[in-house]
Structures are given as C-alpha cells and as structure tokens.
C-alpha positions as CSV (number, residue, x, y, z in Angstrom):
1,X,0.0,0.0,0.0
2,X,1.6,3.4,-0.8
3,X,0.8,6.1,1.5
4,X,1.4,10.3,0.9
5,X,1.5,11.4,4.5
6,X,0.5,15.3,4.6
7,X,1.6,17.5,7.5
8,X,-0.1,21.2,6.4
9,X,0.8,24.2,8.3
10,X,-0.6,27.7,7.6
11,X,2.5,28.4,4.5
12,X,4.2,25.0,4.8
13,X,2.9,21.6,3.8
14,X,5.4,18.6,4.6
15,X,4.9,15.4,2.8
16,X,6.8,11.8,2.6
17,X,5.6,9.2,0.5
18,X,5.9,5.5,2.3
19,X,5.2,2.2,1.5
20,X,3.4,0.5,4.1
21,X,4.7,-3.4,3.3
22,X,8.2,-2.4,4.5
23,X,7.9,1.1,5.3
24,X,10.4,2.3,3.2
25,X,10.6,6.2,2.4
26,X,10.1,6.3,-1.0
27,X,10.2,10.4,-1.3
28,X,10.0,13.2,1.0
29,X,10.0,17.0,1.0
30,X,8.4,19.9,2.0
31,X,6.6,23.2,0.3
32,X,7.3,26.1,2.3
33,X,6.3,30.0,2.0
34,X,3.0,28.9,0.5
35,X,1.0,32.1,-0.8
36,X,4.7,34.3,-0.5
37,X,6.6,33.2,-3.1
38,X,7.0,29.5,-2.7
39,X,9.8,27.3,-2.5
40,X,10.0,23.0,-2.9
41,X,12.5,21.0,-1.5
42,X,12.2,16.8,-2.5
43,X,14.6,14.0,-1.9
44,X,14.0,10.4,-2.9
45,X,15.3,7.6,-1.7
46,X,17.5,6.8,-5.0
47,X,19.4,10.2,-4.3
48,X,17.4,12.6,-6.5
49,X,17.4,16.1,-4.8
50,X,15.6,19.3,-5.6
51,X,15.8,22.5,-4.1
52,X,14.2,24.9,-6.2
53,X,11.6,28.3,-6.3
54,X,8.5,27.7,-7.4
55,X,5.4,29.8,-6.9
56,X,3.0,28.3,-4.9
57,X,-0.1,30.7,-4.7
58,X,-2.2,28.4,-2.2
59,X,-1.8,24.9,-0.7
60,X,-3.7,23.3,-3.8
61,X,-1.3,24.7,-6.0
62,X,1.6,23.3,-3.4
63,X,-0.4,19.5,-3.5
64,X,-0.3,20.0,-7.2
65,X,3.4,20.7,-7.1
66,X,4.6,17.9,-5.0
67,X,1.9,15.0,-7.0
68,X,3.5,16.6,-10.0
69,X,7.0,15.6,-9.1
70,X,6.3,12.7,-7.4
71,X,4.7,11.3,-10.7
72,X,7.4,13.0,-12.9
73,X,9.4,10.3,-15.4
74,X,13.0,11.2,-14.5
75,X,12.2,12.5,-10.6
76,X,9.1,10.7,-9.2
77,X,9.2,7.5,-7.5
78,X,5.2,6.9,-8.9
79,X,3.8,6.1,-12.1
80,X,0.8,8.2,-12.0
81,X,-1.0,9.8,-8.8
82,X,-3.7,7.5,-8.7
83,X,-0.5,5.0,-7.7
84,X,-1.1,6.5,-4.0
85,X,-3.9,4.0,-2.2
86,X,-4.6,6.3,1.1
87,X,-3.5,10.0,2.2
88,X,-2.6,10.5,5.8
89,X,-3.0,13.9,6.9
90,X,-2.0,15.0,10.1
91,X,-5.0,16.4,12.5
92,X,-3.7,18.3,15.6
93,X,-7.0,18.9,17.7
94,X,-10.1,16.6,17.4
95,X,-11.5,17.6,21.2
96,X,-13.2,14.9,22.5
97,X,-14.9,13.6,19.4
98,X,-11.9,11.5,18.5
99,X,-10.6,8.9,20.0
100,X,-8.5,7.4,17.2
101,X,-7.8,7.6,13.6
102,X,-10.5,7.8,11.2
103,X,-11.9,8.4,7.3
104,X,-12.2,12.0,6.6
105,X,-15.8,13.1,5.2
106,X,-17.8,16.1,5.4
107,X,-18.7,15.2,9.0
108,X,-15.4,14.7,10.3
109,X,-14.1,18.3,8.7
110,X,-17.1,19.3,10.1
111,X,-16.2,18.9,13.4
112,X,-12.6,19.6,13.5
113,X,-14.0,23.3,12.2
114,X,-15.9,22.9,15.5
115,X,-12.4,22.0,17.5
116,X,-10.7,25.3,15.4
117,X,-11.2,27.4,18.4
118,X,-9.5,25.2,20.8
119,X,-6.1,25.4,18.0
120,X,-6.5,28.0,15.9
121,X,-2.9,28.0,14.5
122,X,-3.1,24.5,13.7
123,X,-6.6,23.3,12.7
124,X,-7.6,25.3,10.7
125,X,-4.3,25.2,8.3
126,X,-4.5,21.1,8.6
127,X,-7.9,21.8,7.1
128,X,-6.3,23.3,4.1
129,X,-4.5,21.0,3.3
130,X,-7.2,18.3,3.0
131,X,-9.1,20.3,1.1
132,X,-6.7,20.7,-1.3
133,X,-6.1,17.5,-1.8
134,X,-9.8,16.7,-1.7
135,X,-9.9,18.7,-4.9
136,X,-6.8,17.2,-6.5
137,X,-7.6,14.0,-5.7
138,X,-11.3,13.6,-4.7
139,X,-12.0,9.7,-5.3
140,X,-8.3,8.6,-3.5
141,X,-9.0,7.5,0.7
142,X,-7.9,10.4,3.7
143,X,-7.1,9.2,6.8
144,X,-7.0,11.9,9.7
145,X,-4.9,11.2,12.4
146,X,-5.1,13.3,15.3
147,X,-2.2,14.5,17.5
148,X,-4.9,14.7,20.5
149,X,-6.3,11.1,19.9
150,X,-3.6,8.8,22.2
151,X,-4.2,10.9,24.7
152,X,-7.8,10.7,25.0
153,X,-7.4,7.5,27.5
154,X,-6.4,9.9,30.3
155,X,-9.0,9.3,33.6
156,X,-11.3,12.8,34.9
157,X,-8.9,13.3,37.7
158,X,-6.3,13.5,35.2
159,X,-7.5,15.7,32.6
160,X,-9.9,18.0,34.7
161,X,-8.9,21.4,36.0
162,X,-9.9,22.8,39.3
163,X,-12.6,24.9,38.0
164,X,-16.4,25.0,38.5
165,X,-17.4,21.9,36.3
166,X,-20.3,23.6,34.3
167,X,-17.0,25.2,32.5
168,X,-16.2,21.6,31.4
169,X,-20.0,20.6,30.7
170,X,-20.4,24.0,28.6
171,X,-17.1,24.5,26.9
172,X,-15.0,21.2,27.1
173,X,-12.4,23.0,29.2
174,X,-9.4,20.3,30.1
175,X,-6.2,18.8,29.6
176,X,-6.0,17.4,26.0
177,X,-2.1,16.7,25.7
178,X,-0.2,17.0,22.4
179,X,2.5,15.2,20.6
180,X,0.4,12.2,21.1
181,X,1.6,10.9,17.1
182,X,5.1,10.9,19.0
183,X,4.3,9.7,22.5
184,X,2.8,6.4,20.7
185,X,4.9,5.8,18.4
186,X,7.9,6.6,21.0
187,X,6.4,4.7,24.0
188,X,5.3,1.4,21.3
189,X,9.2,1.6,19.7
190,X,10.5,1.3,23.3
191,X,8.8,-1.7,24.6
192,X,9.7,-3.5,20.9
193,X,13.6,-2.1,21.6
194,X,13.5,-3.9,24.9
195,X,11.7,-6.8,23.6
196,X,8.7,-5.8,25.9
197,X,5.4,-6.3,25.5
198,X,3.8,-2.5,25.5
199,X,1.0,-3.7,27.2
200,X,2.9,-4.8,29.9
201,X,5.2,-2.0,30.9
202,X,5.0,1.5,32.5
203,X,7.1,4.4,30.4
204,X,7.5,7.8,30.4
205,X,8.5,9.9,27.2
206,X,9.7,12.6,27.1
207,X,9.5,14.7,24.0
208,X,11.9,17.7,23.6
209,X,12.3,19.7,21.3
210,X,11.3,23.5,20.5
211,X,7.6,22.2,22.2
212,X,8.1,19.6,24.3
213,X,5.8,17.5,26.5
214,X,6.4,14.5,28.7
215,X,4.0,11.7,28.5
216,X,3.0,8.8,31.0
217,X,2.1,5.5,29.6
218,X,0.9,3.1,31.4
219,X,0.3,-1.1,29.8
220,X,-0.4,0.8,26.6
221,X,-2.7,3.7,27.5
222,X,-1.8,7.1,28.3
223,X,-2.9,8.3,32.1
224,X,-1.0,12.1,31.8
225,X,0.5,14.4,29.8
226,X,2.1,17.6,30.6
227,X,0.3,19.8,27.7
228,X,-2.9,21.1,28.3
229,X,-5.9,22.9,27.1
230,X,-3.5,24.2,24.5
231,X,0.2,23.4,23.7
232,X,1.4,26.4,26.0
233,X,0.6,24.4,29.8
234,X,3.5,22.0,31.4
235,X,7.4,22.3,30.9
236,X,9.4,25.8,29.3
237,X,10.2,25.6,25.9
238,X,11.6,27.3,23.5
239,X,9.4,30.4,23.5
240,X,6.4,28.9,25.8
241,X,6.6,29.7,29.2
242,X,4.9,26.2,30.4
243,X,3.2,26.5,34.4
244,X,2.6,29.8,35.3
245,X,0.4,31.2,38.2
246,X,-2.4,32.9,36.4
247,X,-3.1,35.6,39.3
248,X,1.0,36.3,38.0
249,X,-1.0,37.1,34.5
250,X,-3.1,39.6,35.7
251,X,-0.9,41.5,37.4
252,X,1.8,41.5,34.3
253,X,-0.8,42.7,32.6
254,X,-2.4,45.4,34.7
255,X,1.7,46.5,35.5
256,X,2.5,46.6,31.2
257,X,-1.2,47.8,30.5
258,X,-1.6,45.2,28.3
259,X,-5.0,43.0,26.8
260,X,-5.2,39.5,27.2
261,X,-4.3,39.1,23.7
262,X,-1.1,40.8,24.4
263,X,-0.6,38.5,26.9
264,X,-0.6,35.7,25.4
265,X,1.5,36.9,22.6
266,X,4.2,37.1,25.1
267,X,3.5,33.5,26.7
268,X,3.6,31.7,23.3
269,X,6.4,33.6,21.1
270,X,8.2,36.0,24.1
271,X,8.8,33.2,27.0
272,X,10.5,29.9,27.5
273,X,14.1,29.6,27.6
274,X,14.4,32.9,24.6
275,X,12.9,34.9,27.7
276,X,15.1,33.3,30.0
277,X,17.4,33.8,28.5
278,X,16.8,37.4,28.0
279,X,16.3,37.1,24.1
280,X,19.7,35.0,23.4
281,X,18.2,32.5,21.8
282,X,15.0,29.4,21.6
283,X,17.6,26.9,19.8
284,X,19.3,24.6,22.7
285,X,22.8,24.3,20.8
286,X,22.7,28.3,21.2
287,X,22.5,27.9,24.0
288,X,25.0,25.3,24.7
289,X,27.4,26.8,23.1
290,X,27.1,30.4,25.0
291,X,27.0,28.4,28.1
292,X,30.2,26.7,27.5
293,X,31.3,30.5,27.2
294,X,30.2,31.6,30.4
295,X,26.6,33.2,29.4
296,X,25.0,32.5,32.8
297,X,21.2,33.5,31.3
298,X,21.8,30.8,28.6
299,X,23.2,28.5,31.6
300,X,20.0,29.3,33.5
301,X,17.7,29.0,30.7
302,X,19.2,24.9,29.8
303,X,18.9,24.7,34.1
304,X,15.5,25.2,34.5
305,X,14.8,23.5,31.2
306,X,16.3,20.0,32.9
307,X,14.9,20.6,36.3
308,X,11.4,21.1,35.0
309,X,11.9,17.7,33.2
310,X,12.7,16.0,35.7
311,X,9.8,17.3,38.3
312,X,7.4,15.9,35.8
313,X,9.0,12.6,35.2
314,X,9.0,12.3,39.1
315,X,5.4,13.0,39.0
316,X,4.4,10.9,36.6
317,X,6.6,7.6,38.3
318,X,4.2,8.4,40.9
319,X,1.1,8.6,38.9
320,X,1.6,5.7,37.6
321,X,3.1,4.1,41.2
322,X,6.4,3.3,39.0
323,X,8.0,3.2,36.0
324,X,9.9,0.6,33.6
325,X,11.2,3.0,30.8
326,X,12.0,6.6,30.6
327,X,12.5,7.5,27.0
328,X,14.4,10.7,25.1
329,X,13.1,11.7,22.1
330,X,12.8,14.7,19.4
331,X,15.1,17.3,18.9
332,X,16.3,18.4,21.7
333,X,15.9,14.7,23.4
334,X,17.9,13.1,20.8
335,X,20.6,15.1,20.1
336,X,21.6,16.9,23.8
337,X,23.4,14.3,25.4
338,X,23.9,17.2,28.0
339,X,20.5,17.9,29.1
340,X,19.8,14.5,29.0
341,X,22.2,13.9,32.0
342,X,21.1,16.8,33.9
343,X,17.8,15.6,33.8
344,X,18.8,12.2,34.8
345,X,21.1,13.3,37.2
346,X,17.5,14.4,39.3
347,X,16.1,10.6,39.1
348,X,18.8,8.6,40.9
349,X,16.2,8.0,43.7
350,X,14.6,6.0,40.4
351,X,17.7,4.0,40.8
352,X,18.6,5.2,37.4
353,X,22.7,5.0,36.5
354,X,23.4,6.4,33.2
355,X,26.6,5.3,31.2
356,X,28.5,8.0,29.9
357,X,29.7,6.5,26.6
358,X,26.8,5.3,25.5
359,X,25.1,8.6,26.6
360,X,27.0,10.0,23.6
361,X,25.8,7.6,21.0
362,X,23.9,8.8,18.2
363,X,21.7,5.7,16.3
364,X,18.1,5.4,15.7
365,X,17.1,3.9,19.6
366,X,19.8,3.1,22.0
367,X,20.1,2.7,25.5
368,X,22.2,5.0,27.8
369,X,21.2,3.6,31.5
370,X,24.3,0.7,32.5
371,X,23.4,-2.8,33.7
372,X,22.4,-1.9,37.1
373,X,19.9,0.9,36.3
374,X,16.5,-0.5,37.9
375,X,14.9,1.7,34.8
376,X,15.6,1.7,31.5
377,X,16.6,5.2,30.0
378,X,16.5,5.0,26.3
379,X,16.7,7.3,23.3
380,X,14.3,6.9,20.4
381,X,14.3,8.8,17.1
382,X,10.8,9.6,17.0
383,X,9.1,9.0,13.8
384,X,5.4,10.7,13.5
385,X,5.2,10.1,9.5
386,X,5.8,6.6,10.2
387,X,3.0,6.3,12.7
388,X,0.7,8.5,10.9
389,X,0.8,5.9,7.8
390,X,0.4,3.0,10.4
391,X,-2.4,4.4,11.4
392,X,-3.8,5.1,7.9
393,X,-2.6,2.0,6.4
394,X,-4.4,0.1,9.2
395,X,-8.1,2.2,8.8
396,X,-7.8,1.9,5.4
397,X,-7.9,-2.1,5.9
398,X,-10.6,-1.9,7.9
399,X,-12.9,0.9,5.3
400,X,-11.9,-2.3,2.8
C-alpha cells in the first residue's frame, strides 16, 4: 500500500511518500512560504534532490506541485498519482470527538472546524490542506490522524482542572495533551527495543524539542501528559513559558497595561528559555554553546529546562506508582546528550545509573542507562510520518 503522509501548516505543507509493506521512504519533501513566493524542497530515496523556487499561490497549487513531481518520469518515485492507495493527513486537535484515527468526510471536517477554536494555529491550516487534496484527488481514501487522539485514554482526575465543572459541561475546558503521534509511536518503539510487551510495561517519554511535553504511559494507555488545554501548559520551551500562576497574569498585565491578547503573545512567542534567556536564543545548541562561554542567562535557561523535566518525570513515576522505561526523544531529546544527564542526574532516587559512553551515541534507539539501572533510559528517534501511515494504512484495511 503506498501512502502520501500530509503535514499542512498555515505556508508549509510537509509530505513523505511511504510504503506501508516495508515502510520504506520512498520520497519526502516539504513546500514552504505557500502564498509568499513559494519554494520545494524533494529527496528520494535513490538520491534525486531538488531545491528549487516555485510559486505556490495556495496549498492546492503546493499538493499539485509535490503530486507533480512525485509522478514526474525522470524525478518521481510513482507512475501516475492514482499510484497512491490512502493520504494520511496530520490532525492536531479533534476535542473529545476523537478517539482514534478515522476516514475524513464532510462530518469529520465538520467537526474539527468545530475544535478550530481550541487550536487556531493549527486546525484550521490542517484543514487546508485536505481540502486541497480533496480537490486534486477527490476519489483517493484520507485518513485523519489526530495529535490529541492517544491521549484521550487519560481518567477525569487526570484531565480536569480545578474549576467550576459547568465550565467543562459548557465549553470542554481540560487537559487534552499534544504530541500524542510521537508519544505512541515513541512509547510502542520502546517496549519493541527492549523486547517488551507494551502492554505490559510503565514508560514515560519525554518529547523535547522546540515544544516539548512529557507523557506517562501506562500497559499501553496514556494516564498524563504535561500539555494542556493548548500546547502552551507543562514544561518551558523554546518560547512557551509552560506553568505559570495565572493571578501572575493579571498583574503582568495590569503593571505593562496590556489586553489578554497581548498577553498571550508574550506567553507563546516572548517566553520559554528565549525569555530566559533574556532574548539570546530558543535553539538549545545556542544555547549550549554560550554556556560553555560563560553566558549564565543561557546556563539558566538549559537549568531550568532540565529541572522542570525531571519534576514531571518524578510526577508521573508516581502517577503511575512506577516506571519501567524513561524515553528521550525529538530534537532536543535526541541530540543533547547534556541535558539528558542533567535531567537524569534528578532521578537517581529512580535508581537510574546512566553510562557515559553510550550517553554519547547517536543511532536510531539506544540505551544509555548501565546494567544496574533498575529503569531503562532509552533514546528513540521519534518518527510521526511513520506512525501517521500506520495508522492510515491500518483504517484503510478496515474501510476495505
């Protein structure tokens, strides 16, 4: 079965082409500055490369673009278009309606428009890009796969807030969680690295990167994870401030005479470690580097980063009354062997022991806990195109 997996942002639209038999990356690329002035980056898995201009006025034209080359003679790795058996598209918010992957029809757009108010960066841009395919390709199966669906086995006393409950009955106000493409693919790679059954074993994941969020999993099923109502609650990222005391909110604001808009403006782009940091930087190897030169803000900034980590995998060992595998992944997870350590050097109460050595290795899943950690500390490549065609490959057997 050959699967285009679409990722559509409000100008970019990331695509890989995968076959689901062995799961072999047949092309990938991305369309980026849609609707400015366009530009297409491909690479196949024969070599073939393109990095090129080319005007993009909306996303259809962009779909067009990248079905185009992936059916071209000399470039494509297809025959014709009608080659590709399902499209996976990537759904960031389905609410509460969605508890797993499903066809897309009119009803399902339908209600993700309904869920665009709970992530209006994200929805409604994913919507674009189905439609455009939708209009390219209007008889070929679409698959939504929602970033908000593994997390939907959380318990009340895990997702509810401490407000009155008529503002949950009314308005669905909880914790949804994000990254939950990642945390299942991370937390199902794990168990299979350590020749575990997942349905038998406790792990935490912890995905870092620009947004990061840590994950409990428990036999399978998630019971927390750190993000929120939105992306913006749980640890400091790159420019997301994470926990914050909202009577602090009010104040800021009333002090800076600012709106609520304004506000949040400054929690989602002005915070994190780039406010830590006192504008420095929101990339982690900036940060590394300045701290190696003796830039205490960017030292501060990777501190609280790792300390905030670890309070949440403590947490969630408790929540979940222990905890067999502790897993690194995404950017910042796979590539800081640094932070890593900090973190880890919070959990030796956990009994974890990390080995040094391995701690530097750089392979698709490895471990980097020594033979007498009592937990398993891993690092996974995370792979959500991957587990976005699973998942699509698998409904479409079932619509079949």
């Amino acid at each position: 079965m050959t699967i285009l997996v679409i990722n559509s942002g409000s100008s970019s639209l990331k695509f890989q082409v995968i076959d689901s038999e062995n799961e072999e990356v047949l092309a990938k690329g991305v369309c980026e500055r849609i609707g400015i002035d366009g530009r297409f980056t491909y690479r196949t898995r024969t070599g073939i490369s393109l990095k090129e201009a080319v005007p993009m006025k909306n996303h259809t034209q962009a779909v067009h673009t990248l079905l185009d080359t992936l059916a071209d003679p000399e470039k494509g790795v297809i025959k014709d278009f009608r080659e590709i058996d399902v499209i996976g598209h990537r759904l960031v918010h389905g609410g509460e309606k969605f508890t797993g992957s499903v066809v897309i029809t009119d009803e399902v757009t339908q209600a993700m428009t309904e869920c665009n108010d709970l992530a209006p960066l994200h929805n409604p841009a994913n919507l674009v890009g189905v439609e455009a395919c939708r209009k390219l390709m209007p008889d070929t199966l679409m698959v939504g796969v929602f970033d908000t669906a593994f997390n939907q086995t959380m318990e009340p006393k895990a997702f509810l807030y401490g407000l009155p409950y008529r503002y949950y009955e009314r308005h669905r106000i909880r914790r949804y969680g994000f990254h939950g493409i990642s945390h299942k693919y991370v937390s199902r790679r794990a168990a299979e690295f350590m020749g575990q059954d997942p349905g038998r074993v406790k792990t935490i994941v912890c995905h870092l990167g620009n947004g990061a969020s840590i994950c409990a999993v428990k036999y399978g099923q998630v019971v927390d994870n750190s993000m929120g109502f939105t992306p913006l609650e749980g640890l400091v990222m790159g420019t997301r401030c994470g926990d914050v005391d909202p009577g602090a909110l009010e104040f800021l604001a009333k002090k800076e005479n600012l709106d609520f808009a304004q506000v949040l403006d400054i929690l989602n782009q002005e915070s994190g470690v780039l406010g830590i940091s006192k504008n420095f930087s929101s990339d982690f190897r900036e940060l590394k580097d300045a701290e190696i030169k003796y830039n205490d803000q960017a030292a501060l900034a990777r501190e609280i980063f790792a300390y905030r980590v670890a309070k949440y995998v403590g947490s969630y060992a408790a929540a979940m009354n222990g905890v067999d595998n502790i897993v690194f992944t995404a950017g910042v997870g796979e590539n800081d062997s640094d932070i890593r350590m900090e973190i880890c050097s919070y959990l030796e109460y956990l009994g974890i022991t990390i080995d040094e050595v391995k701690n530097r290795d750089e392979a698709e899943a490895f471990r980097i806990s020594d033979g007498s950690s009592r937990v398993n500390v891993l690092v996974i490549k995370t792979n959500e195109e991957l587990e976005i065609a699973r998942e699509a490959a698998e409904v479409a057997r079932m619509y079949h």
